[in-house]
Biopython code that builds the backbone (N, CA, C, O; Angstrom):
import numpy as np
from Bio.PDB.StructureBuilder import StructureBuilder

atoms = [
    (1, "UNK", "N", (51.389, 69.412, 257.907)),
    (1, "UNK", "CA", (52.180, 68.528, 258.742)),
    (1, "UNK", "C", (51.266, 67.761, 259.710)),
    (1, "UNK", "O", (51.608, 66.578, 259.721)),
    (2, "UNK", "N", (50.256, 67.998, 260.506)),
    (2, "UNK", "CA", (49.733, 67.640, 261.233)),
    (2, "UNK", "C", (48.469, 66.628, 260.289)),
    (2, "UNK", "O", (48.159, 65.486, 260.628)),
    (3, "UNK", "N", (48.006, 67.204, 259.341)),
    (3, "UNK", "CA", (47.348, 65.925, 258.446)),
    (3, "UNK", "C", (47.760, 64.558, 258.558)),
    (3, "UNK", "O", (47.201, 63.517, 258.902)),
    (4, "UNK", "N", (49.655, 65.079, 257.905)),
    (4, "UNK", "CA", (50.073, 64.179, 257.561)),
    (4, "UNK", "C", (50.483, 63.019, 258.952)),
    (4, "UNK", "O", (50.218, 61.819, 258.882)),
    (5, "UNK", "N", (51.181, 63.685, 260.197)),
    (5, "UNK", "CA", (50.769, 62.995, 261.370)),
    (5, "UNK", "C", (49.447, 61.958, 261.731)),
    (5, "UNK", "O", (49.435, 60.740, 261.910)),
    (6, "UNK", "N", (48.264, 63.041, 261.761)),
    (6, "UNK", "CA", (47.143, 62.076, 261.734)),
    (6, "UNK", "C", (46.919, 61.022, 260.880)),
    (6, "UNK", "O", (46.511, 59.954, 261.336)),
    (7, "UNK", "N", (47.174, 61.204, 259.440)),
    (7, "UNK", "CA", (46.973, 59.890, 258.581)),
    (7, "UNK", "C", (47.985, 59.201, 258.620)),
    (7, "UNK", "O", (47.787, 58.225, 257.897)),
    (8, "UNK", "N", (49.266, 59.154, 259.203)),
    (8, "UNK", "CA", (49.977, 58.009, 259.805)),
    (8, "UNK", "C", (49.706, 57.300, 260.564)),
    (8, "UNK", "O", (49.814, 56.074, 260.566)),
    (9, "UNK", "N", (49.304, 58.010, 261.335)),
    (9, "UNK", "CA", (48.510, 57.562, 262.915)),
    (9, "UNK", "C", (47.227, 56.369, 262.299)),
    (9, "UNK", "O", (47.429, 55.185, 262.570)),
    (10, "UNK", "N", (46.207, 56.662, 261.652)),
    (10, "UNK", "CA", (45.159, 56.131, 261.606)),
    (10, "UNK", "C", (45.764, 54.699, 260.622)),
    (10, "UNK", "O", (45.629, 53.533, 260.993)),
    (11, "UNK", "N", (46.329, 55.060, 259.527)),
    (11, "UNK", "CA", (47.137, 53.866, 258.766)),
    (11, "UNK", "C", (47.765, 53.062, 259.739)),
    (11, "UNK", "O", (47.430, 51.880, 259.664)),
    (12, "UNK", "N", (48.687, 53.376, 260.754)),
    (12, "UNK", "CA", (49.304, 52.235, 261.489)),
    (12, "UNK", "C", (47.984, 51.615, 262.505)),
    (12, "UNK", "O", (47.519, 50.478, 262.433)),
    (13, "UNK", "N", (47.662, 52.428, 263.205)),
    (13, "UNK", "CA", (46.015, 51.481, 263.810)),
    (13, "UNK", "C", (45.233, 50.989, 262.752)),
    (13, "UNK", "O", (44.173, 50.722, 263.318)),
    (14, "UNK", "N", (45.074, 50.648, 261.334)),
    (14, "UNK", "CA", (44.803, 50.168, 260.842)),
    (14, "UNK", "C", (45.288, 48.835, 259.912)),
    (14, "UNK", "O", (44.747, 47.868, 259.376)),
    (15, "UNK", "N", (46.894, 49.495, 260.088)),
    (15, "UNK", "CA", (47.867, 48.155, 259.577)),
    (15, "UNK", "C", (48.336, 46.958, 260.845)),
    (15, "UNK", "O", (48.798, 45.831, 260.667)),
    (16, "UNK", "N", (48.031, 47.660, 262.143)),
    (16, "UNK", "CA", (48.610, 47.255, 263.074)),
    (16, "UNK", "C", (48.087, 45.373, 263.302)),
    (16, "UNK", "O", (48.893, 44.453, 263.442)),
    (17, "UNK", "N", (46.493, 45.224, 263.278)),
    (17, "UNK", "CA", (46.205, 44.193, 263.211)),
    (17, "UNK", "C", (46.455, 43.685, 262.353)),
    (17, "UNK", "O", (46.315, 42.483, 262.577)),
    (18, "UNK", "N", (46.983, 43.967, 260.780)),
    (18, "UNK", "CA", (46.843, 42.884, 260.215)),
    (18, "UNK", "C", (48.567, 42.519, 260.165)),
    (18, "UNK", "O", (48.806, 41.458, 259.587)),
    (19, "UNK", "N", (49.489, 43.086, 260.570)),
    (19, "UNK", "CA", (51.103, 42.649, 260.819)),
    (19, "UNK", "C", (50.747, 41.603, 261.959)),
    (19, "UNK", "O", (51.195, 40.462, 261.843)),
    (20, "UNK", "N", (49.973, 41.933, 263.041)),
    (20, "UNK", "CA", (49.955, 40.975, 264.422)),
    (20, "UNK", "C", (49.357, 39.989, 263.768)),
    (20, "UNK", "O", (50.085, 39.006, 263.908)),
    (21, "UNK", "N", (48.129, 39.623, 262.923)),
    (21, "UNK", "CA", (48.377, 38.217, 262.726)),
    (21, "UNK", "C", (49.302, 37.536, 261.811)),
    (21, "UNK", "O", (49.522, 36.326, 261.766)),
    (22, "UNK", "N", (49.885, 38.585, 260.990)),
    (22, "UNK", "CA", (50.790, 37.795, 259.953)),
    (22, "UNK", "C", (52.243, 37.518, 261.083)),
    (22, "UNK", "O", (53.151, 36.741, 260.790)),
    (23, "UNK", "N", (52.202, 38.267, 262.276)),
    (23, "UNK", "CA", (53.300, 37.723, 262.964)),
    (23, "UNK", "C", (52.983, 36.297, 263.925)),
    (23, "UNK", "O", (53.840, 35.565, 264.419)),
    (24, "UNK", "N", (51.406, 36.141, 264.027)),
    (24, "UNK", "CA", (51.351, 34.828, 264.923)),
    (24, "UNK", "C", (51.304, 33.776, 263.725)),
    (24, "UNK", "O", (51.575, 32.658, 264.162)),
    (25, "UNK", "N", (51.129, 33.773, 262.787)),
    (25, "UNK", "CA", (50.997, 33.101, 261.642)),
    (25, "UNK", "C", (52.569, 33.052, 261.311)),
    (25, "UNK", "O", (52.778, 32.379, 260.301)),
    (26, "UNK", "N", (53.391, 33.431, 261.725)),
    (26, "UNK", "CA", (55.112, 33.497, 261.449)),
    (26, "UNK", "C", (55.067, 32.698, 262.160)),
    (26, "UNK", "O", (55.397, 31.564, 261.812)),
    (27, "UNK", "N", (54.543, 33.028, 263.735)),
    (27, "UNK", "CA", (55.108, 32.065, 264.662)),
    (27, "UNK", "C", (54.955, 30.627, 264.967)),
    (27, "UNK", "O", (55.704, 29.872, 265.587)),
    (28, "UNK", "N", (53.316, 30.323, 264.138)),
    (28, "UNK", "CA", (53.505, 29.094, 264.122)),
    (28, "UNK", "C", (53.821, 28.126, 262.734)),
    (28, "UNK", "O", (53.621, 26.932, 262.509)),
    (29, "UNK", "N", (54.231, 28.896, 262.169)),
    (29, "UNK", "CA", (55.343, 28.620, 261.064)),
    (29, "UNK", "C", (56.449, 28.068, 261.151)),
    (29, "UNK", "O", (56.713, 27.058, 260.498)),
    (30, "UNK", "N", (57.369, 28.690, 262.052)),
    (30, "UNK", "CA", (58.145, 28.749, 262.987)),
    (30, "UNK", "C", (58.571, 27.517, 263.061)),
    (30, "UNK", "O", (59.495, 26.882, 262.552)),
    (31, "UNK", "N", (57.169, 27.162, 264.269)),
    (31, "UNK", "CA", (56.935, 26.024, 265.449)),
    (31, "UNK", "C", (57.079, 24.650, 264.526)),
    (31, "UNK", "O", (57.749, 23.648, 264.775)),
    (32, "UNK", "N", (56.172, 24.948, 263.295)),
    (32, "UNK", "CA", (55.916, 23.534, 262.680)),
    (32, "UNK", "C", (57.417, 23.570, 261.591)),
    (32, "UNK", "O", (57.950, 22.472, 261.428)),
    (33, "UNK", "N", (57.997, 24.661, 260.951)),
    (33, "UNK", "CA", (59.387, 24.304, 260.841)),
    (33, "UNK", "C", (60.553, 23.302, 261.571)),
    (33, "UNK", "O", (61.390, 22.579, 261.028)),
    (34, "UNK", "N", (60.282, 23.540, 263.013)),
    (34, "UNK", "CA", (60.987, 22.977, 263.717)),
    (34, "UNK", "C", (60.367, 21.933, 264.183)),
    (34, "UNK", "O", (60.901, 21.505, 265.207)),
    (35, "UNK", "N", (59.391, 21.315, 263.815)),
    (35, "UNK", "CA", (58.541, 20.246, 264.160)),
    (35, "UNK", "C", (59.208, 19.273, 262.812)),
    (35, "UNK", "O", (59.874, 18.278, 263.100)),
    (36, "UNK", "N", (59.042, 19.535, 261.778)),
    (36, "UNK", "CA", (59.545, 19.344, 260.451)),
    (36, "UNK", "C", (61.061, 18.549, 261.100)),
    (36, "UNK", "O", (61.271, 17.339, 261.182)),
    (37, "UNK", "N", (61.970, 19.678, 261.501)),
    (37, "UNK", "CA", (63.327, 19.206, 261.485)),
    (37, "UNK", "C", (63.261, 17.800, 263.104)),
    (37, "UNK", "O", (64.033, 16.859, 263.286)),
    (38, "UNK", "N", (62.209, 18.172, 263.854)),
    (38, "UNK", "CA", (62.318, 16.840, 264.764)),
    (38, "UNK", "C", (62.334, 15.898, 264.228)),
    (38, "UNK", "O", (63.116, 14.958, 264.369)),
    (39, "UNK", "N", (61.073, 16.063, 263.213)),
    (39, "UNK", "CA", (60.565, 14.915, 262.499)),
    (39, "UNK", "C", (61.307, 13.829, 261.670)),
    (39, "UNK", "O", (60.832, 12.790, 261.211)),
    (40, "UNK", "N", (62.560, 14.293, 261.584)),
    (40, "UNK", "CA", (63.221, 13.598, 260.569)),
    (40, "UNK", "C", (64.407, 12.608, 261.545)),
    (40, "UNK", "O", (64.841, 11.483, 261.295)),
    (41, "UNK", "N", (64.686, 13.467, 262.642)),
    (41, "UNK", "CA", (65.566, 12.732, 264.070)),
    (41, "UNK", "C", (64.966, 11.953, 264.580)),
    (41, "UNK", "O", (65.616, 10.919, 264.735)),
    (42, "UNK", "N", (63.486, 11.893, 265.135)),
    (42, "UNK", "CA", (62.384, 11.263, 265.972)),
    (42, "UNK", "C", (62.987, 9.921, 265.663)),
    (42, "UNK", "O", (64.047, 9.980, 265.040)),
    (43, "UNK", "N", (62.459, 8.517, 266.020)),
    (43, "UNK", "CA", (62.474, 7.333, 265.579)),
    (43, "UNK", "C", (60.937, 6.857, 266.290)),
    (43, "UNK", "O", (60.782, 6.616, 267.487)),
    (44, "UNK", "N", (60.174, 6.811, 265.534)),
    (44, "UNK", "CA", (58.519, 6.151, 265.625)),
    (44, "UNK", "C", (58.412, 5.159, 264.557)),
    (44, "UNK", "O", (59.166, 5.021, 263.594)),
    (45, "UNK", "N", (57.326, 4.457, 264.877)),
    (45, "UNK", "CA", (57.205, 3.155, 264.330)),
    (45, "UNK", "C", (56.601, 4.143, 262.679)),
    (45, "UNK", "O", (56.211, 5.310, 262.643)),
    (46, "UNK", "N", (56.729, 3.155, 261.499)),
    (46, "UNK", "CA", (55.856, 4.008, 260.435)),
    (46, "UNK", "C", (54.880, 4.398, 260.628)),
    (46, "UNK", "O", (54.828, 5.624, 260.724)),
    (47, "UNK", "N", (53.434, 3.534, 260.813)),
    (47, "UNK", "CA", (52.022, 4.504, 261.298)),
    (47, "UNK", "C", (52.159, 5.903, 262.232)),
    (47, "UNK", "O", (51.555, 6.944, 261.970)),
    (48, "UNK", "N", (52.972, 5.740, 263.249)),
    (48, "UNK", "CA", (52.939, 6.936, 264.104)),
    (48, "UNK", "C", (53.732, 8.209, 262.898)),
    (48, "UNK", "O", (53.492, 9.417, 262.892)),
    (49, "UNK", "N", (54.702, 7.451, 261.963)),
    (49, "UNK", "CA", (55.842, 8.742, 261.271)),
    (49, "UNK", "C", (54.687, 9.326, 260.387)),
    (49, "UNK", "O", (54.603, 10.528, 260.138)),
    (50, "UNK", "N", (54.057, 8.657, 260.064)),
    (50, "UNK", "CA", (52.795, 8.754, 258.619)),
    (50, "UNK", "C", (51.784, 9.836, 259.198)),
    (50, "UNK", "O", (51.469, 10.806, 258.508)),
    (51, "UNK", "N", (51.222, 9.628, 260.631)),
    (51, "UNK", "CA", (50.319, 10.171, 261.435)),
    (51, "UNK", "C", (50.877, 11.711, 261.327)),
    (51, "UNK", "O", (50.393, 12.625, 260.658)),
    (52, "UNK", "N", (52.401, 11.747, 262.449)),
    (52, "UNK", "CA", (53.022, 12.910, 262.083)),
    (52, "UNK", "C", (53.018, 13.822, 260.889)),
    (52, "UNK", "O", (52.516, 14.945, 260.921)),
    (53, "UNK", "N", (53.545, 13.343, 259.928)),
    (53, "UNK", "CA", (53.513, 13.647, 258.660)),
    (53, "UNK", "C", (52.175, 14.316, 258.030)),
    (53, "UNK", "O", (52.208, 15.414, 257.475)),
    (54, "UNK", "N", (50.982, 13.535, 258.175)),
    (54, "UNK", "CA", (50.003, 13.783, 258.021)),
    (54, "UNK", "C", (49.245, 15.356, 258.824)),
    (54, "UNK", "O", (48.411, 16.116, 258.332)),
    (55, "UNK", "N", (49.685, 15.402, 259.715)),
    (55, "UNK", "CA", (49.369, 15.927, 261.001)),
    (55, "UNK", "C", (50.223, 17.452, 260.369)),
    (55, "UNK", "O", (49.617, 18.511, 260.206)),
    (56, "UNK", "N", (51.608, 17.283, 260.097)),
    (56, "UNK", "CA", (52.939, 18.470, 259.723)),
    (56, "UNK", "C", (52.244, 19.087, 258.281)),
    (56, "UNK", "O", (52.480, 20.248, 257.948)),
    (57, "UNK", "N", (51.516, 18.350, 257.601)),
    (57, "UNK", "CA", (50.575, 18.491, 256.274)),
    (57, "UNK", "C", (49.537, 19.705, 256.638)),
    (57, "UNK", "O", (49.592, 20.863, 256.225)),
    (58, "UNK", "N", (48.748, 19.226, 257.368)),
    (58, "UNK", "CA", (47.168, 19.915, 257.660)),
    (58, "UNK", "C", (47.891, 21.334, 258.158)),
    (58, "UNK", "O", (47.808, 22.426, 257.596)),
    (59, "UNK", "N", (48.776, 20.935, 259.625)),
    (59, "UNK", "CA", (49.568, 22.855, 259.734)),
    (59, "UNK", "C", (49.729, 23.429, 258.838)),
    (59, "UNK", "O", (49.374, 24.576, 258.566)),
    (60, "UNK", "N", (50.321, 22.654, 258.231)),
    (60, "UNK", "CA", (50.957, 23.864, 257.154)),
    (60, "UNK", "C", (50.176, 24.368, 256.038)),
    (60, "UNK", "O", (50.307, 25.446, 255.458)),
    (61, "UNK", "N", (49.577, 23.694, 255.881)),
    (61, "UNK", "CA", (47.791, 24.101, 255.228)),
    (61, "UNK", "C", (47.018, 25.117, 256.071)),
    (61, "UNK", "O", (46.394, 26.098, 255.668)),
    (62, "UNK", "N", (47.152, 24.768, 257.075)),
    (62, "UNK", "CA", (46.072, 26.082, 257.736)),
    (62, "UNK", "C", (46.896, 27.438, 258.239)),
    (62, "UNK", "O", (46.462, 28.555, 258.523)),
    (63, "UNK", "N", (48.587, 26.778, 258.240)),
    (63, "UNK", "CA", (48.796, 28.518, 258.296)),
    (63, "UNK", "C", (49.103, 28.781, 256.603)),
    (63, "UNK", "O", (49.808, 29.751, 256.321)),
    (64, "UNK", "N", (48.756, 28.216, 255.877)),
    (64, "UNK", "CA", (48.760, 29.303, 254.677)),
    (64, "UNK", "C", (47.456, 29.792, 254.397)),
    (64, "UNK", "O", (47.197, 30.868, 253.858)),
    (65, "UNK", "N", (46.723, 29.013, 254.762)),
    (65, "UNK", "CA", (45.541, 29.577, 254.767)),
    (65, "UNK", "C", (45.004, 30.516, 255.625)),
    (65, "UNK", "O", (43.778, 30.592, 255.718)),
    (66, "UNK", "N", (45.921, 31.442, 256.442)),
    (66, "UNK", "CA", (45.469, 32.031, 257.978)),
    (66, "UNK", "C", (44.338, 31.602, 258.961)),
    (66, "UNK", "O", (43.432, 32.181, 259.559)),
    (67, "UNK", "N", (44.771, 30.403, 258.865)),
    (67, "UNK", "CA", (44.093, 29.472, 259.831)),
    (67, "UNK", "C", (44.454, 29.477, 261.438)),
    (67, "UNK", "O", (44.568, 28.378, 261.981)),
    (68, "UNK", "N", (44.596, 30.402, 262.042)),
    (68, "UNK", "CA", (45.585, 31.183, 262.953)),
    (68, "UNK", "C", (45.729, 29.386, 264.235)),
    (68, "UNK", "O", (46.624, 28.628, 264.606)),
    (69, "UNK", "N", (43.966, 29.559, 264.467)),
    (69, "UNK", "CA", (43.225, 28.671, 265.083)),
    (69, "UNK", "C", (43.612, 27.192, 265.065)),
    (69, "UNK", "O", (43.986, 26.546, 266.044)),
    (70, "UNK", "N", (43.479, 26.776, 263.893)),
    (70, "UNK", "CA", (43.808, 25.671, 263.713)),
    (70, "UNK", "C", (45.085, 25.446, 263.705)),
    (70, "UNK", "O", (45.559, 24.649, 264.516)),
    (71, "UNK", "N", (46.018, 26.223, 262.626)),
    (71, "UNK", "CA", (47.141, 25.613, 262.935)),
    (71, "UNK", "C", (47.715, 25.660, 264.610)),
    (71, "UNK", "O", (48.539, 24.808, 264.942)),
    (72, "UNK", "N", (47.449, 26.234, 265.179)),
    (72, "UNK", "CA", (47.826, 26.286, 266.513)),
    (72, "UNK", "C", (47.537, 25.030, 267.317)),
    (72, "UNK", "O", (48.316, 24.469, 268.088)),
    (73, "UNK", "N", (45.795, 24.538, 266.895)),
    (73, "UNK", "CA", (45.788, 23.469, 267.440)),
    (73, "UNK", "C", (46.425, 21.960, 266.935)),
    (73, "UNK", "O", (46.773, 21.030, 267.663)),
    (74, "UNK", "N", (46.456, 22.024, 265.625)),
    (74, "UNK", "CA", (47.236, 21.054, 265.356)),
    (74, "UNK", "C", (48.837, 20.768, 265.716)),
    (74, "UNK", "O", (49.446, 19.721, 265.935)),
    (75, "UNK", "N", (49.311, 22.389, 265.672)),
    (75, "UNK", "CA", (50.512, 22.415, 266.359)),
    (75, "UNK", "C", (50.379, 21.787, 267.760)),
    (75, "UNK", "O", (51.174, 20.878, 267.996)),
    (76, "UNK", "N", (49.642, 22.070, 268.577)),
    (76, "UNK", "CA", (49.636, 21.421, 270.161)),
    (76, "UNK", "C", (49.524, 19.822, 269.943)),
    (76, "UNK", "O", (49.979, 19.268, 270.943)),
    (77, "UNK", "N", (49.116, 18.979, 269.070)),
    (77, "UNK", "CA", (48.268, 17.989, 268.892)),
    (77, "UNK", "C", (50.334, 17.436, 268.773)),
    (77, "UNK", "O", (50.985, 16.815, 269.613)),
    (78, "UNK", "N", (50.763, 17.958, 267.496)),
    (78, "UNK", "CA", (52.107, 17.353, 267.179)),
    (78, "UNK", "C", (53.047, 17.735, 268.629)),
    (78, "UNK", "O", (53.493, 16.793, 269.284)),
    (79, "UNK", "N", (53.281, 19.013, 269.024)),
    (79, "UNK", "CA", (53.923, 18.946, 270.640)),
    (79, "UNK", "C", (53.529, 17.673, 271.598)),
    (79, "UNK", "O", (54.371, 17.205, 272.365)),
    (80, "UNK", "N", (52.278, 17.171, 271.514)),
    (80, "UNK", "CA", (52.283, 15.683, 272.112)),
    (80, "UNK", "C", (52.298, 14.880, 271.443)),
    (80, "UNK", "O", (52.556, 13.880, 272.114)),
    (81, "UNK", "N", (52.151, 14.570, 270.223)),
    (81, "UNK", "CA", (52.959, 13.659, 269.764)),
    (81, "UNK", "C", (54.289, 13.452, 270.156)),
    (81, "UNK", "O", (54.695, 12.424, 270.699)),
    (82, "UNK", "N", (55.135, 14.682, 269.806)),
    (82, "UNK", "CA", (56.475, 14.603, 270.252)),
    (82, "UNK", "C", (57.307, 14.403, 271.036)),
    (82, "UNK", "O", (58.507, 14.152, 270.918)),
    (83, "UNK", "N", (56.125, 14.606, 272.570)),
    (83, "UNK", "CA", (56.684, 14.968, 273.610)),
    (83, "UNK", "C", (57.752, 16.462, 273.929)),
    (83, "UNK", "O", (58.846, 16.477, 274.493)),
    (84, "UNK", "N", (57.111, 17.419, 273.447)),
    (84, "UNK", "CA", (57.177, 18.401, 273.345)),
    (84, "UNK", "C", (56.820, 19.019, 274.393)),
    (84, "UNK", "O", (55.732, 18.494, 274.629)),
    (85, "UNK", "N", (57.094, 20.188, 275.609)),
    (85, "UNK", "CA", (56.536, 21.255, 276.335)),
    (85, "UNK", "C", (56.387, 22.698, 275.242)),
    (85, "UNK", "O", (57.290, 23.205, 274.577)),
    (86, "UNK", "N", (54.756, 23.176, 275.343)),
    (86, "UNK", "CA", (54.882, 24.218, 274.761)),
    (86, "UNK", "C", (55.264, 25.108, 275.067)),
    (86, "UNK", "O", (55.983, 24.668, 275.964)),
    (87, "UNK", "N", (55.439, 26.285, 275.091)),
    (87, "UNK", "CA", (55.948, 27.624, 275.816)),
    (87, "UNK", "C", (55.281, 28.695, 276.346)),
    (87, "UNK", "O", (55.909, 29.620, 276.860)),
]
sb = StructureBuilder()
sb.init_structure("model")
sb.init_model(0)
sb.init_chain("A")
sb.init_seg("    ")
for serial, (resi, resn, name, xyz) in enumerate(atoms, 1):
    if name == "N":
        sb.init_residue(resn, " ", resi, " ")
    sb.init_atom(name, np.array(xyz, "f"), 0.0, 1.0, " ", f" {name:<3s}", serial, name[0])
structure = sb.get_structure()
């Protein structure tokens, strides 16, 4: 019983980081989901919708790629585009 305690123990400190980034990688999933659904309400001239677009592209590329980093910053980049406050 107590094995089996300890090798729970060591498995979850070992699974633990990799759920926390697949949960910030949710979250800015999330963010650019709902960036997505602005995107379609917004009214910008075409170059700026294209820019966006372009911009909603690369996120979503770098969080599939666990690009934790980047997509985050590109996410901030589209929050001003948008006129967005982040949280």
């Amino acid at each position: 019983m107590k094995k089996t305690l300890i090798s729970l123990g060591i498995l979850s400190l070992t699974a633990f980081p990799a759920l926390a980034a697949e949960g910030a990688a949710d979250a800015c999933k999330t963010k650019l989901d709902a960036f997505t659904t602005m995107a379609q309400e917004v009214k910008l001239e075409e170059a700026r919708m294209q820019q966006l677009q372009d911009m909603l592209t690369k996120a979503n590329e770098q969080a599939k790629a666990g690009d934790e980093e980047g997509c985050k910053a590109t996410a901030a980049e589209i929050e001003q585009m948008l006129g967005v406050k982040s949280e």
